[in-house]
C-alpha positions as CSV (number, residue, x, y, z in Angstrom):
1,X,-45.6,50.3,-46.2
2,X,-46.8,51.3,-42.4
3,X,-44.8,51.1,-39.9
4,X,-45.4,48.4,-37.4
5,X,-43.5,47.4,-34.3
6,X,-42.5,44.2,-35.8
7,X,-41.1,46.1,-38.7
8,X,-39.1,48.4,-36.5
9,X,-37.5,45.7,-34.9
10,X,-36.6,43.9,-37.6
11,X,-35.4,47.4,-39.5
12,X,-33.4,48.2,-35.8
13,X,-32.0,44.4,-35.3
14,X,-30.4,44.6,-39.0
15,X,-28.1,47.5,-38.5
16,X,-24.8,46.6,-38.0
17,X,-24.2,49.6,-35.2
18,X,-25.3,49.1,-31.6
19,X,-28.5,50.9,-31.1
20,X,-30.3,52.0,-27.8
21,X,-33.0,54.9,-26.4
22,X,-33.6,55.8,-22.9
23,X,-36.4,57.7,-21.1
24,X,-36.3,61.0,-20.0
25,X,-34.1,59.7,-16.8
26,X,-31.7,57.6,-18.9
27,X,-33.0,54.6,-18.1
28,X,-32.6,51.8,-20.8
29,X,-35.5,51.4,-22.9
30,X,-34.7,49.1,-25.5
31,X,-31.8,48.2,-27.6
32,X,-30.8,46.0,-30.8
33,X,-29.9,42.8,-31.7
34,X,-26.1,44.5,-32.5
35,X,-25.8,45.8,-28.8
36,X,-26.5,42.7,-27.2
37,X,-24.1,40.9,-29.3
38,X,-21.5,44.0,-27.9
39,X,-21.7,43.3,-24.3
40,X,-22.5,39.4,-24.8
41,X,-26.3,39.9,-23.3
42,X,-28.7,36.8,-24.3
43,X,-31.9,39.2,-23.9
44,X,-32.3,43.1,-22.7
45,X,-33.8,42.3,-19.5
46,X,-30.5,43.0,-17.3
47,X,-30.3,46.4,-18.6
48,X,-33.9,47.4,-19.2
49,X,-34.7,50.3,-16.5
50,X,-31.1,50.8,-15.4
51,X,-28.8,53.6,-16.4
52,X,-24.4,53.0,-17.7
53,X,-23.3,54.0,-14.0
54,X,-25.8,51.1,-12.9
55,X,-24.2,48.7,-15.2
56,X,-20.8,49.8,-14.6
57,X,-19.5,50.7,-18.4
58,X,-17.6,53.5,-17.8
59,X,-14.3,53.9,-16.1
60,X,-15.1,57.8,-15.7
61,X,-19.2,58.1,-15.9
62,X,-19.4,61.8,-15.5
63,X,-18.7,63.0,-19.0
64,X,-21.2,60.2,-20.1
65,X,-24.0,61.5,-18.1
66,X,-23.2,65.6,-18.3
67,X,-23.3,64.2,-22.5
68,X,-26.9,62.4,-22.5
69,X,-28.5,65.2,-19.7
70,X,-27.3,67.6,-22.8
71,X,-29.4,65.9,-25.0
72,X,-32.0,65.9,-22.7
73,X,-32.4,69.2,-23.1
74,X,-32.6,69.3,-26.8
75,X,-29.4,69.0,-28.3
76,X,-27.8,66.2,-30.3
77,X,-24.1,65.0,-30.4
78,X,-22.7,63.4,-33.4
79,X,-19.6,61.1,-33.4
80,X,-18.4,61.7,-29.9
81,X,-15.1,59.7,-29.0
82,X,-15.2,57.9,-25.4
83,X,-14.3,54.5,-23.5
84,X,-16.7,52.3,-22.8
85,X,-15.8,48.8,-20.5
86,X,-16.7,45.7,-22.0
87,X,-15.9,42.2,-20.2
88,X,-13.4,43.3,-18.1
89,X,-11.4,45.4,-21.6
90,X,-11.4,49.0,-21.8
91,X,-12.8,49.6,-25.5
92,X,-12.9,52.8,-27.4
93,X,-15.9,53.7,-29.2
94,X,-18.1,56.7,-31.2
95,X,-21.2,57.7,-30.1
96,X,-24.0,59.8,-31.5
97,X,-27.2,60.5,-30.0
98,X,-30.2,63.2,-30.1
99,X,-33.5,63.2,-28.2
100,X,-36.5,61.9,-28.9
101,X,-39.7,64.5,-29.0
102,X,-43.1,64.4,-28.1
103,X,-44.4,67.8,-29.8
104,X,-42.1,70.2,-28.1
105,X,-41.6,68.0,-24.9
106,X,-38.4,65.6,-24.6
107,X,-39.5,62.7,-23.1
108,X,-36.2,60.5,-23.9
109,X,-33.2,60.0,-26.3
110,X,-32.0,57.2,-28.7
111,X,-28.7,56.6,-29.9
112,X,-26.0,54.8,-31.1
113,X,-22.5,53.4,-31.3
114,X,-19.4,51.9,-32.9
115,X,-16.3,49.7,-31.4
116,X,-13.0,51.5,-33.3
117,X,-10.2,50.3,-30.5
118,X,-8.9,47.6,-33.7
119,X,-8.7,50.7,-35.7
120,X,-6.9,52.6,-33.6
121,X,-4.3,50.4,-32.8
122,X,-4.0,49.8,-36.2
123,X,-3.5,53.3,-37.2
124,X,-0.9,53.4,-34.5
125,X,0.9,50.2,-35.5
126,X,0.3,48.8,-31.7
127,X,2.8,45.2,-32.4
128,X,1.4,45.0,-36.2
129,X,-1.2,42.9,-37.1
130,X,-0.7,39.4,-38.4
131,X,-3.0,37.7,-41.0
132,X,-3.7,34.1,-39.7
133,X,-6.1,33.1,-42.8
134,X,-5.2,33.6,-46.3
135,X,-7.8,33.7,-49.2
136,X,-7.2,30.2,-50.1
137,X,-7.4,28.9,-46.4
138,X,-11.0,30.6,-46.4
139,X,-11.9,28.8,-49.5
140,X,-12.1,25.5,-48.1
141,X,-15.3,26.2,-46.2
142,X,-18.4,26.7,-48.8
143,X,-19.7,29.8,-46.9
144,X,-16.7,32.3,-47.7
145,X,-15.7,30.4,-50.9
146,X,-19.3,32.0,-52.2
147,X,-18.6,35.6,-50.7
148,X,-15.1,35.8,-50.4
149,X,-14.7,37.5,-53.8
150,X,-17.3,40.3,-53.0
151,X,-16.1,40.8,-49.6
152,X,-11.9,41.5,-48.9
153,X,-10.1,39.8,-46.0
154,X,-9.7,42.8,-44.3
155,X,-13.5,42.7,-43.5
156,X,-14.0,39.4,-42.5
157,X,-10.6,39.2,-40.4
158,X,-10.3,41.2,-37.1
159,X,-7.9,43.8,-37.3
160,X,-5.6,42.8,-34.1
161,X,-5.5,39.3,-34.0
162,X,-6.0,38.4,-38.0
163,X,-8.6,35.3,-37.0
164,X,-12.4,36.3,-38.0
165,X,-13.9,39.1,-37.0
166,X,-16.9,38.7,-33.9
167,X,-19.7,38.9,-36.9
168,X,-17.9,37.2,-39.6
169,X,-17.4,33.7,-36.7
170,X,-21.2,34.3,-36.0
171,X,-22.3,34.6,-40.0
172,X,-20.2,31.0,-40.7
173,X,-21.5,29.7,-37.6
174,X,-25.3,30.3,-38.5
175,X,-23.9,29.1,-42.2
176,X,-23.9,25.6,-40.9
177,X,-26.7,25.4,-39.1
178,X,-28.9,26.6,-42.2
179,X,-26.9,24.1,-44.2
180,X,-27.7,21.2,-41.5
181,X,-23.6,20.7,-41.2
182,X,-22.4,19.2,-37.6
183,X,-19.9,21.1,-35.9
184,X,-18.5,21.8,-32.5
185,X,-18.7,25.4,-31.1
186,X,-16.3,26.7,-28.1
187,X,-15.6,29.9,-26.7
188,X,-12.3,30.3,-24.9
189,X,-11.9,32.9,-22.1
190,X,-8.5,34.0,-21.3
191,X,-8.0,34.1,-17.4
192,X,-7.3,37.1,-15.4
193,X,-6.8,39.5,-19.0
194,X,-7.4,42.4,-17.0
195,X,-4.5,41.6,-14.6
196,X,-1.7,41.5,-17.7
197,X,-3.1,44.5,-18.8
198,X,-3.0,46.5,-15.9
199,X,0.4,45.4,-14.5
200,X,2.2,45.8,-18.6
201,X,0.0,47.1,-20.5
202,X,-2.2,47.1,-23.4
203,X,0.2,46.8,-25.7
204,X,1.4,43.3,-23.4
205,X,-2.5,42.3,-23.6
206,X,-2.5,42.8,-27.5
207,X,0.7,40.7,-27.7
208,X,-1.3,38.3,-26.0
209,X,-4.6,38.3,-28.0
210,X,-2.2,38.1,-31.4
211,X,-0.2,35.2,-29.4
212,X,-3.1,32.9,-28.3
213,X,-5.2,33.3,-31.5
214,X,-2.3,32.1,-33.9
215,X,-1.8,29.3,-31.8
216,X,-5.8,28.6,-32.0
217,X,-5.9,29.2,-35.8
218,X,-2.6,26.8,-36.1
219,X,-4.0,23.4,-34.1
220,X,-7.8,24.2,-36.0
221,X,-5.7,24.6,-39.8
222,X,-7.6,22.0,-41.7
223,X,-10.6,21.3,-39.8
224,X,-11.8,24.2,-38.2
225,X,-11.8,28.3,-37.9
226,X,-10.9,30.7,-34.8
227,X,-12.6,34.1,-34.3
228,X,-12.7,36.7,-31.8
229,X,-16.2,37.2,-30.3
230,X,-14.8,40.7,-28.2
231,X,-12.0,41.6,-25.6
232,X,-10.3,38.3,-24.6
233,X,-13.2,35.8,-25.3
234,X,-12.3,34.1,-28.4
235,X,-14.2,31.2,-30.3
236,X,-14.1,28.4,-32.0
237,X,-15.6,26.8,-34.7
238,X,-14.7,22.9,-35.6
239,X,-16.3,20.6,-38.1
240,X,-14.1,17.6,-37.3
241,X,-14.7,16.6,-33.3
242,X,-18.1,16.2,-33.0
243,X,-18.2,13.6,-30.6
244,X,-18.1,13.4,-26.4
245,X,-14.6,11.7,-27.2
246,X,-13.3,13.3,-29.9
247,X,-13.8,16.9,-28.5
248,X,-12.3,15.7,-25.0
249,X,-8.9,14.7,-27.2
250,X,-9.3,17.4,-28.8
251,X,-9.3,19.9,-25.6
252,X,-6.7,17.5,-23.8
253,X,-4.5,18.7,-27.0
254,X,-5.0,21.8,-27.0
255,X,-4.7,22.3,-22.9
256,X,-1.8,20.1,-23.4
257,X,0.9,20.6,-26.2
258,X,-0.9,23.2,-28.8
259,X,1.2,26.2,-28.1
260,X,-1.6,28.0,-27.4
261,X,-2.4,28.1,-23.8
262,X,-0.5,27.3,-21.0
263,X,2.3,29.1,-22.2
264,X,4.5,31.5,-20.8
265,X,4.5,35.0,-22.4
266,X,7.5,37.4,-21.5
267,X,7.1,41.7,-21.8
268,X,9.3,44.4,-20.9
269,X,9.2,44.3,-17.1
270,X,7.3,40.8,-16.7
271,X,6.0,37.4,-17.8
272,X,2.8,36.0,-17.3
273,X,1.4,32.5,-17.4
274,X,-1.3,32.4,-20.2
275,X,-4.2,30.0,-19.5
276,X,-8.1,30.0,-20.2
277,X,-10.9,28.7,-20.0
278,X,-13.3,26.9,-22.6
279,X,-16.6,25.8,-22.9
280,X,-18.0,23.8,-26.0
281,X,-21.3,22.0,-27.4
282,X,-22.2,20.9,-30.8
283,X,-25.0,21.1,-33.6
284,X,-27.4,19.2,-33.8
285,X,-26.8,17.0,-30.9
286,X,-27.0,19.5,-28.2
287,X,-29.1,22.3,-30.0
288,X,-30.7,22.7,-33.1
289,X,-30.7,26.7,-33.3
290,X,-28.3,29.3,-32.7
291,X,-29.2,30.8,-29.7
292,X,-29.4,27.9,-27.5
293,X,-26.7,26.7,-28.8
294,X,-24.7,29.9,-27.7
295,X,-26.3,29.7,-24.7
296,X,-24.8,26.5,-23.8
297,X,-21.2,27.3,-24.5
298,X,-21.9,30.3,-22.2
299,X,-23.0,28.0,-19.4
300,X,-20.2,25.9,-20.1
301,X,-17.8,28.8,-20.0
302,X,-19.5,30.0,-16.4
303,X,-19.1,26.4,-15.3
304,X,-15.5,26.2,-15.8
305,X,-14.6,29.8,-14.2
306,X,-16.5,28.1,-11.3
307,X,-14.4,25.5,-11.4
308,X,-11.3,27.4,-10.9
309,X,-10.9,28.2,-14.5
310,X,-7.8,26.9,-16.9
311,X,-9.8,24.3,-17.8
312,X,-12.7,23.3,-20.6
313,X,-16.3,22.1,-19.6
314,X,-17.7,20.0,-22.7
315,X,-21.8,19.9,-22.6
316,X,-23.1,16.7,-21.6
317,X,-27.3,16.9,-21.8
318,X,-27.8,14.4,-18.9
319,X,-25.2,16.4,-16.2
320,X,-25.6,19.8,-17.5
321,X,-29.1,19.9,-19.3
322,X,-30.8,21.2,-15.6
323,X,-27.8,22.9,-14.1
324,X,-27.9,26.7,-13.2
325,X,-24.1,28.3,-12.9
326,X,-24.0,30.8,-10.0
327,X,-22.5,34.1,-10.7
328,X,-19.9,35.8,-8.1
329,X,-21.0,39.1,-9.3
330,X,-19.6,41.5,-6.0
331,X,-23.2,41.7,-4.4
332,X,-23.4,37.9,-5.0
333,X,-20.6,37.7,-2.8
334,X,-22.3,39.2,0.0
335,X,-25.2,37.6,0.0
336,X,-22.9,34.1,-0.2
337,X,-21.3,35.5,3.4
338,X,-24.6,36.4,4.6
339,X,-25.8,32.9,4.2
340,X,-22.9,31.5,5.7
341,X,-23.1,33.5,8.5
342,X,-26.3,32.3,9.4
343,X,-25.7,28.9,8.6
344,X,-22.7,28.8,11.0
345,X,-24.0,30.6,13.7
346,X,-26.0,27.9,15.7
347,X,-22.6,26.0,15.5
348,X,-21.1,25.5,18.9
349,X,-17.4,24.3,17.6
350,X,-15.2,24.0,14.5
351,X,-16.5,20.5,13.1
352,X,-20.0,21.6,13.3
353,X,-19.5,25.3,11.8
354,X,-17.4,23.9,8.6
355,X,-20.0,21.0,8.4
356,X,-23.6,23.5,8.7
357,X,-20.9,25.8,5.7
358,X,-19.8,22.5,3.8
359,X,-22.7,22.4,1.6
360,X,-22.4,26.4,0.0
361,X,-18.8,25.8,0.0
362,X,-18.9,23.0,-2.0
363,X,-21.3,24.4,-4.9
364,X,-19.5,28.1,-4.5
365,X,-16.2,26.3,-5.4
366,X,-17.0,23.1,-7.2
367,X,-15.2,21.2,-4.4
368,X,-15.6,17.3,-3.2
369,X,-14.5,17.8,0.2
370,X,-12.9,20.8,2.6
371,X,-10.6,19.5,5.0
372,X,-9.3,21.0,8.9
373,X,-5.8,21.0,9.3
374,X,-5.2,21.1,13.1
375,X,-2.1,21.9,15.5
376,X,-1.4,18.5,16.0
377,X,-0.9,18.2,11.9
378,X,-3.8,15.7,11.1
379,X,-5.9,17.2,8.0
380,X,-9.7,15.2,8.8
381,X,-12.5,16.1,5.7
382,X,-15.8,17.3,6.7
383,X,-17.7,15.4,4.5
384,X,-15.8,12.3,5.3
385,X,-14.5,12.2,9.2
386,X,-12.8,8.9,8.4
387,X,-10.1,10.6,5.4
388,X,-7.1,11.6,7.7
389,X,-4.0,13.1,6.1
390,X,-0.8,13.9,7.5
391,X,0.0,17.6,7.2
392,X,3.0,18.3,10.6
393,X,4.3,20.8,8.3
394,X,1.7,22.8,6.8
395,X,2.3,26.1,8.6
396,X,5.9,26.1,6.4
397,X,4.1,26.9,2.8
398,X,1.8,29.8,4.8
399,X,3.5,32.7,5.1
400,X,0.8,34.9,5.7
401,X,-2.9,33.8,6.1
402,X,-3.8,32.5,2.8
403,X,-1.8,30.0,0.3
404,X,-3.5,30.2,-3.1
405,X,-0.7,29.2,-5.8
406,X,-2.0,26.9,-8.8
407,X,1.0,24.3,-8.5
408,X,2.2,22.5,-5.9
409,X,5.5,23.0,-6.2
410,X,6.1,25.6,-3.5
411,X,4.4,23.0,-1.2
412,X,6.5,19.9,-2.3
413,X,9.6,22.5,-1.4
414,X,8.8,23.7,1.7
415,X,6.3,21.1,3.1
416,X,7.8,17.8,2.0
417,X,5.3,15.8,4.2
418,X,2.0,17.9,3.4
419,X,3.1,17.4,0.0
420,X,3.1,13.6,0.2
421,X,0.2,13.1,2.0
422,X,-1.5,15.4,-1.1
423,X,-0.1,13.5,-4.4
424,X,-0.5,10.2,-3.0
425,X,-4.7,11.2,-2.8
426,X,-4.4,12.4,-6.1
427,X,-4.5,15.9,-5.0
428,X,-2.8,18.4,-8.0
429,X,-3.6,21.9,-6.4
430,X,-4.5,23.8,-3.2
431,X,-5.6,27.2,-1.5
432,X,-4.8,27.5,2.8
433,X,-6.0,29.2,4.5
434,X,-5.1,30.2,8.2
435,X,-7.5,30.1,11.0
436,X,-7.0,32.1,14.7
437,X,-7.9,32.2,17.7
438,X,-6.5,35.1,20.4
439,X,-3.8,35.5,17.6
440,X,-2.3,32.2,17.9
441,X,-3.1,29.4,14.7
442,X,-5.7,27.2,15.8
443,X,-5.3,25.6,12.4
444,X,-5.3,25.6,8.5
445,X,-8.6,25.4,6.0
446,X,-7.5,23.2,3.0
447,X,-9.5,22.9,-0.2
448,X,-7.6,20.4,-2.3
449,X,-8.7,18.9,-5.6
450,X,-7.8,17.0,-8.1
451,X,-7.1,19.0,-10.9
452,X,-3.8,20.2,-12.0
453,X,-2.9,24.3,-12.6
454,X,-6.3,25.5,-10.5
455,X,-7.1,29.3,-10.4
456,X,-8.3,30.2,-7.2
457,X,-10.1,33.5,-7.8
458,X,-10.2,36.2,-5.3
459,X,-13.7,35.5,-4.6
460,X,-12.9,32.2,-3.5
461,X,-10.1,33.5,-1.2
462,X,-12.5,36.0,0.1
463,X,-14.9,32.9,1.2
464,X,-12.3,30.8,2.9
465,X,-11.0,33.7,4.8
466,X,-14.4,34.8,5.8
467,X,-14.9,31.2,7.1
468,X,-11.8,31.1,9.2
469,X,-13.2,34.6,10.9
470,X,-16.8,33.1,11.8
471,X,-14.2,30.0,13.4
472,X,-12.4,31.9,15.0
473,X,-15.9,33.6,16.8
């Protein structure tokens, strides 16, 4: 048989370990199917050309590089132990790699890699594991009751959390769609994961994981499976709740009385608040093939983080079919000021710089209206002059120059009469923030909606206060 490029790809897309090569400059070349399934990528385009210290995958880059320009010069490594960052997770993996030869001239190098942080964990008895589906629970679903004998649970489960591995949720997945069966596909997103790792721990983030995916696993039993696609993005597949209304109950449930998220988990030295954030679509009715179908839960996801996150965006083709979601990548960021800047600049006052900045405020945020709070303690909207709101004792909930809690509680303590003025619009949370002039308080920005238990993201802060500086100007 000759090899043809449409047989390599098809040998390299098989193999289960993540595969890539590089030029001579260690520049992505090409990768496999495996890979992008690793780092969540729908294609290779955003790493094609660029090297790991350009995509930001390694905590400390140097021994990566010293590693690769190594093999560059002719040698090969085998089974070299090293981190590798993957959404947000420090993971630990094993890489090998050798160069690839023209004649006697190096002109790149290919290599490849396994994920083995479950393993180690394991082997160091991190929590325990816990084993949320059983042999017979696995049975009631006609794609593992064929394999299950020839393949053990401790293959299809993932090792940590005991719900299905990344490629065992993709294999049943892909099951039903070559079987023509309707289901309902999520993926869940635990908010700020990094943060409960960092301040407690990975052994506090693992508690977490293990924590949110039994609770998943228990409000699916019957009707559905849980797996965990990588990190802290874990999915779901149901084949009950199918339709618009069923998977809205369904979601209302499970944001509301599951057990699962919204909860409070409690570590040595700390608690956290768990919440995420969830997007969903279903076979056939939104997409008829895997990939787009995936695609649309990711777009769903990006939606909701935009939305201030702890929350779950179901696909609807006649709102979202069109939409593009707008990353806040860091550089993003800048260019987002930049075009405020210039958008505000012409502006002579306050009412005419938030109005010319209303518009990218309101698709950066996913907001209906941004409102001035003055020194006088009348809150008018920019979009609509005519909503007035009393707020005489804003400045007692703003300690400093930005109020960004996701309840209203402090607010209903400390500003009785902001407070008010807020529930009785139907407002649920808030972010403030402070705007100056010759160091005196000219007044408050207020983005209110009506959502309950809002994120507001650091990004988002970052753009409010950035306004109140071009105000202040």
């Amino acid at each position: 048989m000759k090899m043809t490029e449409e047989l390599f790809k098809t040998i390299i897309d098989t193999a289960q370990d993540c595969v890539f090569w590089k030029d001579k400059d260690r520049r992505f070349v090409g990768v496999n199917q495996a890979f992008l399934d690793f780092y969540g990528f729908d294609s290779d385009k955003v790493l094609l050309g660029k090297t790991d210290e350009e995509m930001g995958w390694h905590s400390d880059p140097e021994p990566y590089r010293n590693d690769e320009l190594n093999v560059l010069a002719g040698h090969s490594t085998y089974k070299v132990q090293g981190k590798c960052v993957i959404r947000g997770e420090e993971r630990d993996i094993i890489a090998s790699k050798r160069p690839i030869m023209d004649g006697n001239r190096v002109i790149g190098l290919s290599g490849s890699f396994v994920d083995i942080t479950d393993v180690i964990r394991r082997s160091n008895r991190l929590d325990g594991n816990q084993v949320m589906y059983t042999l017979e629970k696995l049975r009631k679903f006609p794609f593992f009751d064929r394999i299950i004998d020839e393949t053990g649970l401790d293959e299809i489960l993932d090792p940590l959390t005991g719900i299905l591995s990344r490629a065992w949720a993709i294999r049943f997945v892909q099951s039903l769609i070559s079987e023509g069966t309707p289901f309902t596909y999520s993926i869940v997103d635990l908010d700020n994961f990094k943060y409960i790792n960092d301040s407690y721990g990975h052994s506090a983030g693992d508690k977490v994981l293990m924590s949110v995916s039994k609770g998943l696993a228990e409000f699916t039993d019957g009707f559905g499976l849980a797996g965990r696609f990588g990190g802290d993005e874990l999915l779901l597949i149901d084949v009950k709740n199918i339709s618009y209304g069923d998977k809205k109950e369904f979601f209302e449930n499970l944001y509301g009385n599951s057990g699962a998220l919204r909860i409070t988990e409690r570590f040595e030295g700390g608690e956290a608040f768990i919440t995420g954030t969830s997007g969903c679509a279903s076979f056939p009715a939104d997409a008829d093939n895997f990939t787009e179908l995936f695609g649309i839960i990711d777009k769903m996801l990006y939606l909701g983080k935009n939305k201030g996150r702890n929350c779950f965006t179901i696909y609807d083709e006649i709102r979202h079919k069109d939409i593009e979601v707008r990353k806040l990548t860091k550089d993003g960021l800048f260019s987002v000021m930049h075009e405020m800047r210039n958008l505000t600049e012409k502006a002579v006052d306050t009412e005419g710089k938030l109005a010319a900045a209303f518009p990218l405020i309101k698709d950066m945020l996913q907001i209906k209206e941004l409102f001035f709070a003055d020194r006088d303690g009348l809150m008018r909207g920019t979009n609509d002059r005519a909503l007035c709101l009393c707020a005489e004792d804003i400045d007692n909930v703003v300690n400093g120059d930005i109020f960004s809690e996701n309840t209203l509680e402090p607010v209903k303590k400390n500003s009785p009469l902001f407070y008010e003025s807020l529930v009785e619009h139907g407002f649920e949370s808030v972010m403030i923030v402070r705007v100056r002039r010759r160091e005196e308080t000219e007044g408050f920005l207020v983005c209110a909606v009506k959502r309950s238990l809002r994120i507001w993201q650091d990004s988002e802060c970052a753009l409010m206060y950035f306004l109140s500086e071009l105000i202040e100007r």
